[in-house]
The first five atom37 places (N, CA, C, CB, O) and aatype in JSON, in Angstrom:
{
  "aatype": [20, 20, 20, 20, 20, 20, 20, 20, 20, 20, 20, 20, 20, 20, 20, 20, 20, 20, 20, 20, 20, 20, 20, 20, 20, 20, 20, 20, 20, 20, 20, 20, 20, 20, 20, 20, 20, 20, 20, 20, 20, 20, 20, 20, 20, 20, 20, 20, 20, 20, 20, 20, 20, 20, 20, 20, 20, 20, 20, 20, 20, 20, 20, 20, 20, 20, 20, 20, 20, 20, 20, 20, 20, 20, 20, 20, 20, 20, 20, 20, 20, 20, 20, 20, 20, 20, 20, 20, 20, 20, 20, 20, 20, 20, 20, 20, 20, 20, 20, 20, 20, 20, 20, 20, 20, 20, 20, 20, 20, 20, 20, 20, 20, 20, 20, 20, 20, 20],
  "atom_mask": [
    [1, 1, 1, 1, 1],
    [1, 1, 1, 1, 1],
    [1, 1, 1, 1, 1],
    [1, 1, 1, 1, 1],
    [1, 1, 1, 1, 1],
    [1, 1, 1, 1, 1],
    [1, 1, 1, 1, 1],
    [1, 1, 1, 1, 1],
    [1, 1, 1, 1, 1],
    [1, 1, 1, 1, 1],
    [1, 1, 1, 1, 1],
    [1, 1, 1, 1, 1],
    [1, 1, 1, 1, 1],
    [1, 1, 1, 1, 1],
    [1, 1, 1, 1, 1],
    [1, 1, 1, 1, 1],
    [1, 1, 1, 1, 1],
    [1, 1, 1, 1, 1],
    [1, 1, 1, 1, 1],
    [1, 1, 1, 1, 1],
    [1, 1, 1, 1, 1],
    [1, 1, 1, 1, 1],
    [1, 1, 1, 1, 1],
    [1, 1, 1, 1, 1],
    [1, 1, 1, 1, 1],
    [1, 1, 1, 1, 1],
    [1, 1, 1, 1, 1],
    [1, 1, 1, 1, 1],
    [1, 1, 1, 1, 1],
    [1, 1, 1, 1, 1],
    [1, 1, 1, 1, 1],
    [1, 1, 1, 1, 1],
    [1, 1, 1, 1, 1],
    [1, 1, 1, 1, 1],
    [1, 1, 1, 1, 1],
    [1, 1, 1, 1, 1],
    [1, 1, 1, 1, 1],
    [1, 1, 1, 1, 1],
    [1, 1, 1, 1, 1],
    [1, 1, 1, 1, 1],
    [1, 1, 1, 1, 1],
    [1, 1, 1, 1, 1],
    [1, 1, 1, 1, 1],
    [1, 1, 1, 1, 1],
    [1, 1, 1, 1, 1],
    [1, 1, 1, 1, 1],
    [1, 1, 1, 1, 1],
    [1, 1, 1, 1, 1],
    [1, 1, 1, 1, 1],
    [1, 1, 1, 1, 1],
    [1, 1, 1, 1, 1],
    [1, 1, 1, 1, 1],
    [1, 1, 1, 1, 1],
    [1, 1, 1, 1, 1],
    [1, 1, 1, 1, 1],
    [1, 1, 1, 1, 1],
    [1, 1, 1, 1, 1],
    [1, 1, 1, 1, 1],
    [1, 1, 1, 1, 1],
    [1, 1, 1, 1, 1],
    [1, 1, 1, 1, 1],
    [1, 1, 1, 1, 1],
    [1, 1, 1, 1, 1],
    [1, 1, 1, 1, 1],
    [1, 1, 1, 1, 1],
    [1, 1, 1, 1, 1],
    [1, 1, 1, 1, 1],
    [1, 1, 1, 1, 1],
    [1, 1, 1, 1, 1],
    [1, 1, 1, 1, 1],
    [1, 1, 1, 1, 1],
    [1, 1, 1, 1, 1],
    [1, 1, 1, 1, 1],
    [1, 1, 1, 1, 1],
    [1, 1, 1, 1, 1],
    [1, 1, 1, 1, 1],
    [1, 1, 1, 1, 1],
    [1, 1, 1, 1, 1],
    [1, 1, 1, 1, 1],
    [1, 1, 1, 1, 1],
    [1, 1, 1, 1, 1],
    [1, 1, 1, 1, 1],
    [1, 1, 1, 1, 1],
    [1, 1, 1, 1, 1],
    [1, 1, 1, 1, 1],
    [1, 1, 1, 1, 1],
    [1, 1, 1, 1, 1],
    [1, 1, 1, 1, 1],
    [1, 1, 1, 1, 1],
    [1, 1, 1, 1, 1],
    [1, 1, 1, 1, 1],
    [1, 1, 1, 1, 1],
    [1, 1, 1, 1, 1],
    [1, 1, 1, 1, 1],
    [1, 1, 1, 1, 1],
    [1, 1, 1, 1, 1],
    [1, 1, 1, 1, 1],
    [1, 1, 1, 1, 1],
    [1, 1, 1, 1, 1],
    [1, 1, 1, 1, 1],
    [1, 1, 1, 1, 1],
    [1, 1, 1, 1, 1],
    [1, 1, 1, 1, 1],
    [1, 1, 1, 1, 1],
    [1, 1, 1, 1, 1],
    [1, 1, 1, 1, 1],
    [1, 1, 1, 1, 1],
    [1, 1, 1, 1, 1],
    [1, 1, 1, 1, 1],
    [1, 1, 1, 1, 1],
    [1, 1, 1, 1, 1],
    [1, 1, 1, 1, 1],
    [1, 1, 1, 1, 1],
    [1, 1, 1, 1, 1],
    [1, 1, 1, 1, 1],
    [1, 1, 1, 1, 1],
    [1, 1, 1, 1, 1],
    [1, 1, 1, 1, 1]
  ],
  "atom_positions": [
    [[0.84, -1.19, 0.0], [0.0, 0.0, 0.0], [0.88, 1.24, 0.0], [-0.95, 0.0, 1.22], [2.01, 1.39, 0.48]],
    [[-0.04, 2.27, -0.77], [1.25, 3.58, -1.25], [0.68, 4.22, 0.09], [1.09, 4.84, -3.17], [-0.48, 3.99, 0.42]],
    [[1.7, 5.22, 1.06], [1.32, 6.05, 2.23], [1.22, 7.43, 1.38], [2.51, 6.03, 3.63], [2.33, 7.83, 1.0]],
    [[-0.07, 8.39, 0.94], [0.24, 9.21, 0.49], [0.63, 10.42, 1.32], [-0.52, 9.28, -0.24], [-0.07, 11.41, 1.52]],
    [[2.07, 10.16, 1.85], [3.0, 11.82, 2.54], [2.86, 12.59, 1.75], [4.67, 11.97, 2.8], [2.37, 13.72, 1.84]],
    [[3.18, 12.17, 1.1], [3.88, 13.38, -0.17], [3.12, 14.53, -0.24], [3.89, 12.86, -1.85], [3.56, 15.67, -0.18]],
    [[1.72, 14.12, -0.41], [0.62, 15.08, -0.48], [0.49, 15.8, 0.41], [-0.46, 14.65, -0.62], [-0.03, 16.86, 0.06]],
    [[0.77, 15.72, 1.62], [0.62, 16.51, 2.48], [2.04, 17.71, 2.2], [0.48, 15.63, 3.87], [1.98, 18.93, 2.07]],
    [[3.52, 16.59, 2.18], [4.38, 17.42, 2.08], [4.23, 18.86, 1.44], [5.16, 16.79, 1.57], [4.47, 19.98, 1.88]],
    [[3.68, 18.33, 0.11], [3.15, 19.24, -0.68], [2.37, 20.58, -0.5], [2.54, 18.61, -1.21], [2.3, 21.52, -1.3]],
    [[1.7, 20.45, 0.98], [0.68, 21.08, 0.97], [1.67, 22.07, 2.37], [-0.96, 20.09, 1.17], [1.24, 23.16, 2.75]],
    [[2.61, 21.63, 2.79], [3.54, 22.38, 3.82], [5.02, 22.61, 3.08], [3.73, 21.4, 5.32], [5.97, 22.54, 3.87]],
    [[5.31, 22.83, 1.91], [6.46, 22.5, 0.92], [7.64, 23.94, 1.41], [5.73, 22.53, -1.09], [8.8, 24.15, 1.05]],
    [[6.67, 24.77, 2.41], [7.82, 26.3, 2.74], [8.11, 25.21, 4.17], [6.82, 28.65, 3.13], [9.29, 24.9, 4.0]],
    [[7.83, 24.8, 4.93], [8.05, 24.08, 6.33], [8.7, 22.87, 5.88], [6.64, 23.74, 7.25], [9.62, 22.58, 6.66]],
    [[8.59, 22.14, 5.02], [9.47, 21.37, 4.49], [10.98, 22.02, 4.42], [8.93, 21.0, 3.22], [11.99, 21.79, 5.08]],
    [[10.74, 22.82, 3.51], [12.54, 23.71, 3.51], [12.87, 24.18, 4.77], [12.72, 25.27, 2.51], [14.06, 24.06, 5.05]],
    [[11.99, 24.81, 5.82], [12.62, 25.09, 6.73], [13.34, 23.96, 7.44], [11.87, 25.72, 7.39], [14.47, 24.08, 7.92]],
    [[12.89, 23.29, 7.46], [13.12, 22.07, 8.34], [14.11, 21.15, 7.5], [11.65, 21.25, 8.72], [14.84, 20.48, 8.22]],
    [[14.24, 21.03, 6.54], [15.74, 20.56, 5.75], [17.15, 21.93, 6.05], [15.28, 20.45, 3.55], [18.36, 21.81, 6.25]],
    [[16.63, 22.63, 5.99], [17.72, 23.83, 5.92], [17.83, 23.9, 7.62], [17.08, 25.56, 4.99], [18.75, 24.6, 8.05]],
    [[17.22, 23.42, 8.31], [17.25, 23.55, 9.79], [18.98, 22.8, 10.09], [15.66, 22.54, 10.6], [19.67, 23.23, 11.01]],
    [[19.32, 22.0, 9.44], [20.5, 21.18, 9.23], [21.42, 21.71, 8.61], [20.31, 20.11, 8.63], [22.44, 22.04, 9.21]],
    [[21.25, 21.98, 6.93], [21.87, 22.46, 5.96], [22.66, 23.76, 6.26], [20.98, 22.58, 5.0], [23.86, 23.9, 6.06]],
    [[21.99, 24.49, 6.64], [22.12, 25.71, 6.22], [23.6, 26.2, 7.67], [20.24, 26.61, 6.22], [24.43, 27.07, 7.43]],
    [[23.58, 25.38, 9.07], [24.29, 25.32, 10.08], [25.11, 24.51, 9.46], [23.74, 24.97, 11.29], [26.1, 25.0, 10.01]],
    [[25.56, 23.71, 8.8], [26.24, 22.77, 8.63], [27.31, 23.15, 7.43], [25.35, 21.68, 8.45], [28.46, 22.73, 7.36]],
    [[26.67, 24.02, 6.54], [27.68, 24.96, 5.73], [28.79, 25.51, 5.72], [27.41, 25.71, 5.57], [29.74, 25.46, 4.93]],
    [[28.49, 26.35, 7.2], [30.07, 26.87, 7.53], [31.41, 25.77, 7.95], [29.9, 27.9, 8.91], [32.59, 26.11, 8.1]],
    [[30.83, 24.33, 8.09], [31.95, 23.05, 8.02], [32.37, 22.72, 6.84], [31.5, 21.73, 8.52], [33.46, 22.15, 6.78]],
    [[31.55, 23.01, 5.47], [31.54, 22.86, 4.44], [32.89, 23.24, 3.7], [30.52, 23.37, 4.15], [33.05, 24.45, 3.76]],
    [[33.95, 22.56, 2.99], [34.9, 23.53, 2.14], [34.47, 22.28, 0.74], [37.07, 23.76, 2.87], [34.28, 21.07, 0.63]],
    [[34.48, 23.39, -0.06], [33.94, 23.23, -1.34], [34.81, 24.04, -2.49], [32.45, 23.71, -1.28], [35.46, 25.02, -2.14]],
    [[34.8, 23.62, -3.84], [35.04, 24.19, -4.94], [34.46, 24.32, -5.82], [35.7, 23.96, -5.29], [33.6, 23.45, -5.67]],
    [[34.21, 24.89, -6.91], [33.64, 25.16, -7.57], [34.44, 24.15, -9.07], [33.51, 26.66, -7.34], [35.64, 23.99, -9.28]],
    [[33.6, 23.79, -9.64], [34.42, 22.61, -10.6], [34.39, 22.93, -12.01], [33.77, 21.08, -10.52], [33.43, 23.54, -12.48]],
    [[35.3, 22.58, -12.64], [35.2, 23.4, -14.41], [33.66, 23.19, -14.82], [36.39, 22.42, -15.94], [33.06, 24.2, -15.17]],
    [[33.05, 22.13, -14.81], [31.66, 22.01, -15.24], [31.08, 22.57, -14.11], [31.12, 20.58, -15.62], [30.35, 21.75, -13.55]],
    [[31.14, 23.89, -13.43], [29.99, 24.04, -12.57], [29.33, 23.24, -11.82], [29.22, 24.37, -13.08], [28.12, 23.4, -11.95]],
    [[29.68, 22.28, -10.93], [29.42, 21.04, -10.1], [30.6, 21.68, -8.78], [29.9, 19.23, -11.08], [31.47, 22.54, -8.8]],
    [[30.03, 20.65, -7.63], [30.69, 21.76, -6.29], [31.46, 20.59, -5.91], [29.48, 22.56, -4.79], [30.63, 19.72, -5.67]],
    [[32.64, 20.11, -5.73], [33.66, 18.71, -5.1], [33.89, 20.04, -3.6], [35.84, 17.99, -6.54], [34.23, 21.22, -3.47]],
    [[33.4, 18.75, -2.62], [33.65, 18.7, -1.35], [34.88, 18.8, -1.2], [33.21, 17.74, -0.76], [35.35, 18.12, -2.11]],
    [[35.95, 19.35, -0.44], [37.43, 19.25, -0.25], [37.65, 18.62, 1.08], [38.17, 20.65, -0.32], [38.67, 17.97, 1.3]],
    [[36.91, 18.76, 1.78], [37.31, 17.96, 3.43], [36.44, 17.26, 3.51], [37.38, 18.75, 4.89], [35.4, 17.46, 2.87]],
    [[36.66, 15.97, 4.55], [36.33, 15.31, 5.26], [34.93, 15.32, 6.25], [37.27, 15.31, 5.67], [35.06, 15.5, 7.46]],
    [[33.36, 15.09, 5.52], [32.5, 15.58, 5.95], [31.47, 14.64, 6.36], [32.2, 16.42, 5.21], [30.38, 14.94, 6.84]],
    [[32.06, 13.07, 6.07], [31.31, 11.77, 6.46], [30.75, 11.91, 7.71], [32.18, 10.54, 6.5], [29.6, 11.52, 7.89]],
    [[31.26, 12.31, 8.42], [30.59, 12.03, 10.09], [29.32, 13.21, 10.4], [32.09, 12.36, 11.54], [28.39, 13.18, 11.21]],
    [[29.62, 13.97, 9.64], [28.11, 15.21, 9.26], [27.26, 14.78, 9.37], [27.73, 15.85, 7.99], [26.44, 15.16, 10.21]],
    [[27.05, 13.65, 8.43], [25.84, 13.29, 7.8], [25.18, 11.63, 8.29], [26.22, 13.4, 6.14], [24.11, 11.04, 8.19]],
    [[26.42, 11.38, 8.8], [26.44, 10.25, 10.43], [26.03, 10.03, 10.92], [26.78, 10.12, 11.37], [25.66, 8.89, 11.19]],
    [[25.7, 11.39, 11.55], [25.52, 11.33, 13.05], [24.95, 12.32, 13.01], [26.6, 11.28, 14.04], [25.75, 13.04, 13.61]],
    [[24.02, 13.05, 12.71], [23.06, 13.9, 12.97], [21.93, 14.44, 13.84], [22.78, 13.78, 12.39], [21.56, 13.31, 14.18]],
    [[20.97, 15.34, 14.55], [20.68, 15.35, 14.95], [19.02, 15.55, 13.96], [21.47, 15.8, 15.75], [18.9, 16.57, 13.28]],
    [[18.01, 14.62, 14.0], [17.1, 14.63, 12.58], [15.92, 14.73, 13.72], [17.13, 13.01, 11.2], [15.13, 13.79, 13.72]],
    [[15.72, 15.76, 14.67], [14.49, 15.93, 15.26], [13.75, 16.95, 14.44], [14.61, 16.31, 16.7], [12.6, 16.61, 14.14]],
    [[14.1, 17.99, 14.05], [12.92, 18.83, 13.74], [12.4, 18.26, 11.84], [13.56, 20.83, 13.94], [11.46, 18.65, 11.14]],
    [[13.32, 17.4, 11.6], [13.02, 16.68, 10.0], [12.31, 15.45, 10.66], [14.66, 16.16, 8.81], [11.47, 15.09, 9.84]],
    [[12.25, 14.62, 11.79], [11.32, 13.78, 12.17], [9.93, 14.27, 12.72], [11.92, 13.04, 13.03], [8.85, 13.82, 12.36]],
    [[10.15, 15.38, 13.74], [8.99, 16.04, 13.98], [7.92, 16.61, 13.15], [9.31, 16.8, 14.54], [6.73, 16.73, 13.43]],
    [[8.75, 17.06, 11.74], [8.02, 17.74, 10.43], [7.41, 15.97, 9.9], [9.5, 18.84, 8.99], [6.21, 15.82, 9.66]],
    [[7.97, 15.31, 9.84], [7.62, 14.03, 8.99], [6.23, 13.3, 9.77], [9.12, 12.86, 8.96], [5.44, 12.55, 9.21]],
    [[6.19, 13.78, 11.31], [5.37, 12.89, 12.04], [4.05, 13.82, 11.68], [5.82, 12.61, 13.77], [2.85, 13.52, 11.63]],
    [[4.74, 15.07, 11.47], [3.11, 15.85, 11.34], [2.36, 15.66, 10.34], [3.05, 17.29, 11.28], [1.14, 15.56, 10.49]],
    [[2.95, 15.57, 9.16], [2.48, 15.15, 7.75], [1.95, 13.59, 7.99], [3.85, 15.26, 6.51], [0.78, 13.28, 7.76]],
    [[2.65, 12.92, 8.34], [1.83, 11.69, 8.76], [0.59, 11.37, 9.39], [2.41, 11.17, 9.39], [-0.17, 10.43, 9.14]],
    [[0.46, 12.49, 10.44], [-0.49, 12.72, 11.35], [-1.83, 13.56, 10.53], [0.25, 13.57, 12.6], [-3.05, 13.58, 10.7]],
    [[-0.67, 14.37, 9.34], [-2.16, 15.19, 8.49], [-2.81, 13.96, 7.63], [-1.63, 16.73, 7.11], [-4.0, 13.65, 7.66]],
    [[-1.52, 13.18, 6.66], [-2.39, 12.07, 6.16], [-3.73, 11.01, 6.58], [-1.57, 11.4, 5.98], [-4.75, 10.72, 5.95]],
    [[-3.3, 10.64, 7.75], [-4.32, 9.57, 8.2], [-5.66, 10.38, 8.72], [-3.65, 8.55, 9.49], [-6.74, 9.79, 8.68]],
    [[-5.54, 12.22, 9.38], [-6.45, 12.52, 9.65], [-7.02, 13.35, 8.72], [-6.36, 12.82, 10.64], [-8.2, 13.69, 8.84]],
    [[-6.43, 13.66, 7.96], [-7.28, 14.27, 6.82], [-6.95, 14.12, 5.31], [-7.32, 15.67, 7.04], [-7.89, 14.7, 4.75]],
    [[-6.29, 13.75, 4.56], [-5.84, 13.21, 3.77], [-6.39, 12.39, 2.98], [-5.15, 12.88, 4.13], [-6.82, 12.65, 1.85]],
    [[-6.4, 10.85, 3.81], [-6.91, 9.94, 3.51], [-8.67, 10.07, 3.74], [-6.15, 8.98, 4.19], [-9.33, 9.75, 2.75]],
    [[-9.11, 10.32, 4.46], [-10.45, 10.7, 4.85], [-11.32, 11.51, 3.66], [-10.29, 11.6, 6.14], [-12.41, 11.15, 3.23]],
    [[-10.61, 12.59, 3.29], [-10.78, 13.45, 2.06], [-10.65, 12.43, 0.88], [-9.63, 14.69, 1.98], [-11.77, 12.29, 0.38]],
    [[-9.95, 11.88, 0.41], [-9.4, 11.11, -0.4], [-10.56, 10.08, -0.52], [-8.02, 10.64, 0.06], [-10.69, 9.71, -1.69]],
    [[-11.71, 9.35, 0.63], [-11.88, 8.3, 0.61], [-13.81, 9.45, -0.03], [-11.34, 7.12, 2.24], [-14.56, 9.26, -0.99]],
    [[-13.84, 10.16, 0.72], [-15.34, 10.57, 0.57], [-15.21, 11.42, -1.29], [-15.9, 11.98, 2.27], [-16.18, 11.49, -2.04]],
    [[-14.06, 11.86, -1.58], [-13.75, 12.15, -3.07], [-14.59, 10.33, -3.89], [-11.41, 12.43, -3.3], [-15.74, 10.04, -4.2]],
    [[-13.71, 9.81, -3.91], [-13.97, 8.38, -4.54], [-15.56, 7.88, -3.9], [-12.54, 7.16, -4.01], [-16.21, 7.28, -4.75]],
    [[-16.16, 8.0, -2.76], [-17.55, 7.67, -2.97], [-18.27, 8.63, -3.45], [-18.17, 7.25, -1.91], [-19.19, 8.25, -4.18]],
    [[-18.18, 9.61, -3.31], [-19.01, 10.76, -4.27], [-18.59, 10.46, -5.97], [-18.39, 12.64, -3.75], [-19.49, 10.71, -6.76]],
    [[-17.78, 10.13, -6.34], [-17.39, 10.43, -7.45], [-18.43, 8.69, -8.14], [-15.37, 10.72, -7.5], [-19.29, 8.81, -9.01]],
    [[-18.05, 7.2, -7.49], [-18.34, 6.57, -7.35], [-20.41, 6.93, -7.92], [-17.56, 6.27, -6.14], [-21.1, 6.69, -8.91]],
    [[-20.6, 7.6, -6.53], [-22.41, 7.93, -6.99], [-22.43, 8.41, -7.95], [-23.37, 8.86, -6.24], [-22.81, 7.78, -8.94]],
    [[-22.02, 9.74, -8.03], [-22.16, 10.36, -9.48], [-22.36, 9.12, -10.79], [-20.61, 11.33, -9.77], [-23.26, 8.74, -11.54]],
    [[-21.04, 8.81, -10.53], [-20.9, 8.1, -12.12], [-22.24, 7.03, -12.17], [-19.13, 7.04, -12.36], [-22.78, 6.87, -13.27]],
    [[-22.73, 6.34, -11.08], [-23.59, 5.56, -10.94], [-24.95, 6.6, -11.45], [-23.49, 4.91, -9.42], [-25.73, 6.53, -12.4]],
    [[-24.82, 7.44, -10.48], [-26.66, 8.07, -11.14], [-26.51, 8.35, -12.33], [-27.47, 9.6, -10.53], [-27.48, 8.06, -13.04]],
    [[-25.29, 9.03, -13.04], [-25.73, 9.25, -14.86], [-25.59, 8.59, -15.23], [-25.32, 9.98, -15.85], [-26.25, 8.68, -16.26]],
    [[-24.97, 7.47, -15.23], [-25.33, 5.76, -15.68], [-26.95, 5.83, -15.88], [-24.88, 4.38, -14.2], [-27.56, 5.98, -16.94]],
    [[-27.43, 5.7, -14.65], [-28.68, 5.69, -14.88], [-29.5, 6.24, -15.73], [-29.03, 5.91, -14.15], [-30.36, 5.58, -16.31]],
    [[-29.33, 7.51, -15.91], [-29.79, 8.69, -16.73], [-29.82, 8.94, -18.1], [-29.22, 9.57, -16.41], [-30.73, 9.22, -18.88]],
    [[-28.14, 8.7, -18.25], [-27.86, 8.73, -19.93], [-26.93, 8.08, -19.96], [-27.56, 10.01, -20.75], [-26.29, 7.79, -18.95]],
    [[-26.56, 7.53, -21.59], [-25.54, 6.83, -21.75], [-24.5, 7.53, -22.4], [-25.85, 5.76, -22.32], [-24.7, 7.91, -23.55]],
    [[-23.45, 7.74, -21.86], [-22.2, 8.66, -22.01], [-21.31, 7.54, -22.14], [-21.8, 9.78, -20.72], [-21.37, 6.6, -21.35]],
    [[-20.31, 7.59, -23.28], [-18.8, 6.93, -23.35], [-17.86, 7.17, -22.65], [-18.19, 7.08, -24.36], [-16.79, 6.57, -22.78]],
    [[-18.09, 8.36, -21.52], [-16.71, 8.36, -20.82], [-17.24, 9.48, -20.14], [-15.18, 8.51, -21.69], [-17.28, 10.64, -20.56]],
    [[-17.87, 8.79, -18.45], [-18.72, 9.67, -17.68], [-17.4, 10.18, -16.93], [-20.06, 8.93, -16.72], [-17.54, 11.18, -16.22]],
    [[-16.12, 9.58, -17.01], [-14.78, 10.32, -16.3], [-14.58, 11.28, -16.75], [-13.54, 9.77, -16.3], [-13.96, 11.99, -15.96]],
    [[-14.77, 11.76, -17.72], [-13.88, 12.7, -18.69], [-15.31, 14.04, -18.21], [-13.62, 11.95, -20.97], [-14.99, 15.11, -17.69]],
    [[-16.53, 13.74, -18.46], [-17.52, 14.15, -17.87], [-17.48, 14.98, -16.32], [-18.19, 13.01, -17.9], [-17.73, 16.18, -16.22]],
    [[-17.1, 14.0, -15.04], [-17.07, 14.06, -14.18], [-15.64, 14.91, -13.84], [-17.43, 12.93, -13.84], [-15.69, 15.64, -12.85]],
    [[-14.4, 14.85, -14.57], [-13.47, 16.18, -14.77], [-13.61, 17.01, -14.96], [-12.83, 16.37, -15.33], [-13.0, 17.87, -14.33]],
    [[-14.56, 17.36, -16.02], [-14.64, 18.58, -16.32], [-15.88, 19.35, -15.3], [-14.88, 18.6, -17.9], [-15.9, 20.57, -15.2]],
    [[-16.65, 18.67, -14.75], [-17.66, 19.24, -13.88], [-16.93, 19.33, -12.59], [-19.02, 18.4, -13.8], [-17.53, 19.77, -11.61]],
    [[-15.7, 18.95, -12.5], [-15.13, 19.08, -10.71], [-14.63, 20.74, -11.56], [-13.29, 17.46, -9.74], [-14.86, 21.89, -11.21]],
    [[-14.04, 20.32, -12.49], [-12.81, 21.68, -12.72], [-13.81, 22.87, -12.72], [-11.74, 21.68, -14.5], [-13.39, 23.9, -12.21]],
    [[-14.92, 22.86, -13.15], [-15.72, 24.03, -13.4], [-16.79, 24.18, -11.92], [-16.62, 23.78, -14.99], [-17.88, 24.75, -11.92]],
    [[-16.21, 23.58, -10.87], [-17.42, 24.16, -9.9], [-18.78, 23.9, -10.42], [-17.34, 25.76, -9.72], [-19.63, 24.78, -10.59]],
    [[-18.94, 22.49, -10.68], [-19.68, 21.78, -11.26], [-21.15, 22.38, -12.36], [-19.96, 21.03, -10.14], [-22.37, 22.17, -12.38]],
    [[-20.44, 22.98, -12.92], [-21.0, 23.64, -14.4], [-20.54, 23.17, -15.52], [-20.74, 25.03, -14.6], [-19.32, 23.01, -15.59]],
    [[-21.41, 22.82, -16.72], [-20.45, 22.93, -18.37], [-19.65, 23.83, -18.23], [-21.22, 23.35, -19.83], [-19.88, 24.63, -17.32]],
    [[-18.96, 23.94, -18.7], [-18.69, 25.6, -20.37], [-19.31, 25.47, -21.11], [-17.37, 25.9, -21.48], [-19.67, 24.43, -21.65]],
    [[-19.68, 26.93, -21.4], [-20.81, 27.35, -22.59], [-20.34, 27.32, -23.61], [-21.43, 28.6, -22.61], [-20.95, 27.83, -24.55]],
    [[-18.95, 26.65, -23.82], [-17.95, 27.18, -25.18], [-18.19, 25.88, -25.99], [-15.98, 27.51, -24.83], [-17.67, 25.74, -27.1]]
  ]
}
């Protein structure tokens, strides 16, 4: 089964960076770097134990929240999308016969459930 994080990540993607750069951005000034004929950056020192031994609370704390948004709202949203969508397609079944009540049912989410007059 897929865990959809991502989506949430997505939906916190400036708190995401904070919280990667919460590391990064302190960890820089250990950094010696060059700049490489192709524009690519070669590390010059010894920086294995950086990335070691870290301290990954506020990138676990960010990860538990998104987790915590998935299962409580996420997935929940996600599940009442697919039975609504589910009825729909069932009642114009009923109604009329359309070749492709999906393509139908797209274009009535995208429009705030109206045609276009076009």
């Amino acid at each position: 089964m897929e865990f959809p994080v991502s989506t949430a990540i997505l939906r916190h993607i400036n708190d995401y960076q904070l919280a990667l750069e919460s590391y990064s951005h302190p960890l820089l000034a250990h950094i010696e770097w060059e700049e490489t004929e192709d524009h690519n950056v070669e590390v010059t020192n010894e920086t294995i134990d950086y990335y070691r031994y870290f301290d990954a609370t506020k990138l676990a704390e960010f990860l538990y929240a998104q987790i915590d948004e998935t299962i409580t709202s996420i997935i929940p949203e996600e599940i009442t999308y697919l039975q609504n969508y589910d009825t729909f397609i069932h009642r114009i079944e009923q109604w009329i016969d359309l070749p492709n009540l999906g393509l139908l049912a797209t274009f009535l989410g995208q429009n705030q459930g109206q045609l276009s007059q076009k």
